[in-house]
C-alpha positions in Angstrom: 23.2 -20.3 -47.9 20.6 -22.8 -46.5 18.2 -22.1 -44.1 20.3 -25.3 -42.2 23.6 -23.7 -42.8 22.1 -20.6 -41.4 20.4 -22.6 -38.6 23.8 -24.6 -37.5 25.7 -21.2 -37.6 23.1 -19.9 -35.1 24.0 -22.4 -33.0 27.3 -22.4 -33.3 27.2 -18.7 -32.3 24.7 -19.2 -29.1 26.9 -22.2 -28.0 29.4 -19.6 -28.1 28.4 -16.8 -25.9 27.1 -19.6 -23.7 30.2 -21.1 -23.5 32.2 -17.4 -23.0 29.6 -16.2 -20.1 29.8 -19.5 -18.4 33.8 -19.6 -18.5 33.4 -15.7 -17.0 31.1 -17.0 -14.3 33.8 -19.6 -12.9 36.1 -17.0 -13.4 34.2 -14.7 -10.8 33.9 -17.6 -8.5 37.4 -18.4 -8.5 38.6 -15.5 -8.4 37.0 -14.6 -5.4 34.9 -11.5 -7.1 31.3 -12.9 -5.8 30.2 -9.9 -3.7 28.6 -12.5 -1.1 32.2 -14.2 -1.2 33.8 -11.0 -1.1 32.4 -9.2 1.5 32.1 -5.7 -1.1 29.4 -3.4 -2.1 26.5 -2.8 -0.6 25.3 -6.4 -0.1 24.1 -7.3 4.2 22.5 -10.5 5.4 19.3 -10.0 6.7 19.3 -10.9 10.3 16.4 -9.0 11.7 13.2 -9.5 9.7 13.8 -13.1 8.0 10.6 -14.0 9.2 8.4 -11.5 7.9 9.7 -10.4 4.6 10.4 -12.4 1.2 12.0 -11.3 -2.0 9.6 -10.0 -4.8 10.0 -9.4 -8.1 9.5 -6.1 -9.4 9.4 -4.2 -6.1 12.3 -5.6 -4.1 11.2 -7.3 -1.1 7.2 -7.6 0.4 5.7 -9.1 3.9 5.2 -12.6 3.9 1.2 -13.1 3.7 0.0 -14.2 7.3 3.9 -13.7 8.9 5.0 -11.4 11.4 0.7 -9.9 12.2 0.3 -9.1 8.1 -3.0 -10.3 6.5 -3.1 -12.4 3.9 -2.5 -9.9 0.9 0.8 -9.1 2.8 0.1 -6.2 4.5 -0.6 -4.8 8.5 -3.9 -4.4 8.4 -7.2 -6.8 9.1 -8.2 -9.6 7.0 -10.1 -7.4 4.0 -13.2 -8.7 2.3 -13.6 -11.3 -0.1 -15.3 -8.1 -2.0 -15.4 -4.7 -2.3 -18.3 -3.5 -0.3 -20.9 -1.4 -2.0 -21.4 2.2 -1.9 -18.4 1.9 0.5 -15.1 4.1 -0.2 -11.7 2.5 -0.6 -8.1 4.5 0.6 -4.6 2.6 -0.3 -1.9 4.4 1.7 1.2 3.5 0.4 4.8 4.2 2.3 7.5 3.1 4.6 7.3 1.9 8.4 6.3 5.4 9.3 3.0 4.0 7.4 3.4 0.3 8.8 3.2 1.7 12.0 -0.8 2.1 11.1 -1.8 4.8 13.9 -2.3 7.9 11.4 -4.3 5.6 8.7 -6.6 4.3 11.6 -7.4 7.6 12.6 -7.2 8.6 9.2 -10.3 5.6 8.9 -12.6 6.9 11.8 -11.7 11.2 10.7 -13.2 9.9 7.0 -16.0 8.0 7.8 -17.0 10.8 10.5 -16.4 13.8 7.9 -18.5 11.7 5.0 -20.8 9.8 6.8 -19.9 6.7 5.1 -18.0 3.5 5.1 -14.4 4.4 4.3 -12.1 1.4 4.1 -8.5 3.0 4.7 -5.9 0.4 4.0 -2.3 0.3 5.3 0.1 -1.1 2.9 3.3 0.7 4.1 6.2 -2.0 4.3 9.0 -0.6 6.4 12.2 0.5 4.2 10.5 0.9 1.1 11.5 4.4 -1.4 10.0 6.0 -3.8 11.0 2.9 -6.8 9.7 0.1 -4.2 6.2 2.2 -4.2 6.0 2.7 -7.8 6.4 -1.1 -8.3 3.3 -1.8 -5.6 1.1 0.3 -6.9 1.6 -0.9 -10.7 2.0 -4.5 -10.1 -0.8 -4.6 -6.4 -2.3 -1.7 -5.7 -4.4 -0.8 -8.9 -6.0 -4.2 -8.9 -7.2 -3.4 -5.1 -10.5 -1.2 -6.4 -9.5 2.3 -5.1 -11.1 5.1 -4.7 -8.1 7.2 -3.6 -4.0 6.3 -3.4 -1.8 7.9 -1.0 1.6 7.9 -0.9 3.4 8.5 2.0 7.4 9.9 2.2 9.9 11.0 4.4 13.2 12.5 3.4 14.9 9.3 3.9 12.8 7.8 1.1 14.6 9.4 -1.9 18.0 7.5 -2.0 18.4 3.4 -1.9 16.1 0.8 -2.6 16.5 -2.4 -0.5 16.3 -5.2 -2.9 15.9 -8.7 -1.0 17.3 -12.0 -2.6 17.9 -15.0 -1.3 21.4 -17.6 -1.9 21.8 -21.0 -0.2 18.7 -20.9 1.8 19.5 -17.4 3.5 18.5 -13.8 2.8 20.4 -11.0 1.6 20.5 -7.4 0.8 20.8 -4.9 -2.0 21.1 -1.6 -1.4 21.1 0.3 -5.0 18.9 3.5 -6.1 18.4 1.9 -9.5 14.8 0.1 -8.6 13.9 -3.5 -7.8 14.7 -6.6 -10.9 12.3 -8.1 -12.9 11.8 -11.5 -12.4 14.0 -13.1 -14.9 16.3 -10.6 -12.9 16.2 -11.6 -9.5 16.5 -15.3 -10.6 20.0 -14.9 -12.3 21.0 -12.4 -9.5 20.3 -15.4 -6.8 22.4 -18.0 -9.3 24.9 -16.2 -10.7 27.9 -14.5 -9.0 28.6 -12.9 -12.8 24.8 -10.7 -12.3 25.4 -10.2 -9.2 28.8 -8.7 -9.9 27.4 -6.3 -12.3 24.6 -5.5 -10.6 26.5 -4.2 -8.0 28.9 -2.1 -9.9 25.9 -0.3 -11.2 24.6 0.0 -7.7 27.7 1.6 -6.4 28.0 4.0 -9.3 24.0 5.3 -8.0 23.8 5.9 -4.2 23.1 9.7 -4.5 19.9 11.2 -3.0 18.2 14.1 -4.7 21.1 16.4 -4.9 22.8 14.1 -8.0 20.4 14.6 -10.9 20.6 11.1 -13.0 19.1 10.0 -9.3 16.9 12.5 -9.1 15.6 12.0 -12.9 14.1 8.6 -11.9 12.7 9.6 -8.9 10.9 12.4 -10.7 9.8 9.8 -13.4 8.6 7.0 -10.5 6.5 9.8 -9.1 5.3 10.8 -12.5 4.3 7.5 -13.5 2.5 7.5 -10.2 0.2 9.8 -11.1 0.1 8.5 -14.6 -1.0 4.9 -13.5 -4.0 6.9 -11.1 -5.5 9.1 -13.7 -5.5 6.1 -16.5 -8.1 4.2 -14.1 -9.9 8.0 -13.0 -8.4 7.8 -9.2 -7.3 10.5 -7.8 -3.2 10.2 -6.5 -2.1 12.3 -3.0 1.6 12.6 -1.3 1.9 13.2 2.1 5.5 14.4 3.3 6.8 13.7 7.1 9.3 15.7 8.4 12.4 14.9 10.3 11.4 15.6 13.7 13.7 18.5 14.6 13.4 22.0 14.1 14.5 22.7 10.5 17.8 25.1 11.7 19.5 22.0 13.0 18.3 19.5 10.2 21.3 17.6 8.3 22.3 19.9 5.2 21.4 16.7 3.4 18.3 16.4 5.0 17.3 20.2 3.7 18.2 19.7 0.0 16.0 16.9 -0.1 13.4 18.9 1.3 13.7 21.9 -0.8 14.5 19.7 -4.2 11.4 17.5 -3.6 9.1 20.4 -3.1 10.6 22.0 -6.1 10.1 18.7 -7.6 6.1 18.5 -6.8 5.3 21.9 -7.7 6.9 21.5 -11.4 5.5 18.1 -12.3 2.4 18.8 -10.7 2.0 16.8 -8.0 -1.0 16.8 -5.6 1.5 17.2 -2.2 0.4 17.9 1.1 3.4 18.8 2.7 3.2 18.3 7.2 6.3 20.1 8.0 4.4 23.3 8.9 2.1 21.7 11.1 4.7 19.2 12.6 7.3 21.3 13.2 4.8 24.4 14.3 4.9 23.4 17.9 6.8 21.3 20.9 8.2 19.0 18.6 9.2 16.9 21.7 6.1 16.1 22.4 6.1 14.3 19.0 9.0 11.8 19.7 8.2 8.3 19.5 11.1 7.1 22.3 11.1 9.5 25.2 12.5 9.5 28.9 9.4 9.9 30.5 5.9 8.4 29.9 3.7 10.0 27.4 0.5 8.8 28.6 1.1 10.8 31.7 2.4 13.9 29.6 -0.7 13.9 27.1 -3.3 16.2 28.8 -0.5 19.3 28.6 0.6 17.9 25.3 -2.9 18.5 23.9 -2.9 21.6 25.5 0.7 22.9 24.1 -0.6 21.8 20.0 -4.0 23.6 20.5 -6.0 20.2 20.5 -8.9 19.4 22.2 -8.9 17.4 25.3 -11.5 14.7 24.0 -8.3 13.7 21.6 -6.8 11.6 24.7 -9.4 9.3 24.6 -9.0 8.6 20.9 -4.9 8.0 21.5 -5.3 6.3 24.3 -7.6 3.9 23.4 -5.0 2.5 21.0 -2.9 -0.6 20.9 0.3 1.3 21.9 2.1 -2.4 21.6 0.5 -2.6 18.2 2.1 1.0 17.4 4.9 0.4 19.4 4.6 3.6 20.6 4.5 5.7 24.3 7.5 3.2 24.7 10.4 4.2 27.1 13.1 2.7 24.4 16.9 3.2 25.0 15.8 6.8 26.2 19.1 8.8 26.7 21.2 6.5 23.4 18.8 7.1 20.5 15.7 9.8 19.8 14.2 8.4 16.6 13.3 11.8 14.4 11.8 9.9 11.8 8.5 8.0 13.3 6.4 10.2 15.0 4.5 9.1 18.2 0.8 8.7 18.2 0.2 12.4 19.0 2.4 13.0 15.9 0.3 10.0 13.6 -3.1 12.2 14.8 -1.8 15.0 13.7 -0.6 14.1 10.1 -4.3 12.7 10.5 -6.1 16.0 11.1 -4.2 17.6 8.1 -4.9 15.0 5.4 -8.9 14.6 6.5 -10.3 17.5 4.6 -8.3 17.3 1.7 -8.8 13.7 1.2 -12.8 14.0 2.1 -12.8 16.2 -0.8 -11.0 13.4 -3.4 -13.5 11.1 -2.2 -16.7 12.9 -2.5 -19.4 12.2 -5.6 
């Protein structure tokens, strides 16, 4: 047969499956199967932060660069320098809005620089929402190039489940809610065009919305966290996770809530993990005073609050000195409808602080 023959057969072939995939596409449409047509799955407009976040490929969603307070790299911090400066330290503290928030990793900042007498540059780039597959996608395809000295990865135990994927259709912005990781980016542009990807996307979504307790789910977040690590020691820096709690003693946490807890630290301890885990200290006191909406004013409460978690009195100055609109914190917010559990109050950020600085002074020193 001729290498013609052979060619127009080819064709023949391709024009085929074209033709087949594009008759299955109007078939979707028509039928009415298009999730955003159909109202099913797990897709959700997004309504609340159109402004400040933009789909990315690879990890799912990031901040809009210069929108909604974020610097230019797209992340809640100050502007950073056009270089990295010498003899100067660098911290990346990757997580979820507990991290956006950015009270523990400014204290975290000023504990460092105190403890190594030095310049240490502690970076926020927490992006509200984001699990374990959305961090592992920033720190392979943003974080490594940043020149660090030390990553950090923050979780809490609602970071081991979904992972928001953000796409846009006809000029407005939609959600994905799967476990399975972001899409690449030849991905993300057929899920935004075709109602056929976004069909199967979803029916792989739905089959994966378990949290630690199913083990195919847990396999890839074992392998994310892995790879982590991986990524750090290939360019020789060293890789920390920091673990919040749920703000609540641990007898009245959601059973769900506890076999994530007891399956992640299982999880660290056999893949070897470097984990510095703040229930004990978090949950070894009031943990009211820890609350980030309460009834009464916390400013006013602080002095006895100190007092209650052992702390010195000097620590009010430190808190209080900080942008509480910034943090968003000391707040009386809906007060008797919803305690948040999850974000901690400044008191609760300078406490995570004071249990990181040591171990974190020791990563960073010659």
């Amino acid at each position: 047969m001729t290498l013609r023959k052979l060619m127009a057969r080819a064709l023949l072939v391709l024009g085929g499956l074209v033709g087949g995939l594009l008759a299955v596409e109007v078939g979707v449409r028509m039928g009415g199967l298009d999730p955003l047509v159909s109202q099913r799955g797990l897709l959700g407009a997004e309504t609340r932060r159109g402004d400040c976040v933009q789909p990315a490929p690879y990890m799912g969603y990031e901040l809009v660069p210069g929108g909604c307070g974020a610097n230019s790299l797209g992340f809640q911090d100050r502007e950073p320098p056009a270089s990295k400066p010498p003899d100067s330290k660098r911290v990346l503290v990757l997580g979820d809005s507990i991290t956006e928030q950015r009270a523990y990793v400014e204290i975290l900042e000023l504990m460092l620089g105190e403890r190594l007498e030095a310049q240490v540059d502690v970076w926020n780039m927490g992006v509200t929402g984001y699990s374990v597959l959305n961090e592992l996608e920033m720190l392979r395809h943003r974080a490594l190039d940043l020149e660090p000295d030390l990553v950090v990865l923050q979780l809490c135990l609602n970071d081991f489940g979904v992972t928001p994927v953000l796409f846009e259709f006809q000029g407005d912005l939609y959600w994905l809610r799967a476990a399975t990781g972001g899409m690449d980016r030849l991905g993300l542009w057929l899920f935004e065009r075709s109602a056929l990807a976004r069909l199967i996307k979803l029916h792989s979504a739905s089959k994966h919305m378990q949290g630690l307790g199913d083990p195919a789910h847990e396999a890839r977040v074992s392998a994310a966290l892995v790879e982590m690590q991986r990524l750090c020691q290939q360019r020789g820096v060293p890789f920390e996770v920091v673990l919040f709690p749920t703000l609540s003693p641990r007898d009245g946490w959601a059973a769900s809530e506890e076999e994530t807890y007891v399956r992640f630290v299982e999880l660290a301890a056999t893949h070897g993990i470097p984990f510095t885990d703040l229930t004990p200290r978090m949950l070894g006191g009031p943990v009211d005073d820890l609350l980030r909406y309460r009834g009464d004013p916390v400013f006013a409460e602080l002095d006895s609050a100190l007092d209650r978690w052992g702390l010195d009195p000097s620590v009010a100055d430190l808190l209080q000195g900080m942008d509480a609109r910034m943090l968003g914190l000391g707040k009386n917010i809906q007060p008797h409808m919803y305690q948040d559990t999850t974000h901690p109050n400044f008191l609760g950020h300078y406490l995570a602080a004071e249990a990181l600085v040591e171990k974190l002074a020791l990563q960073l020193e010659p």
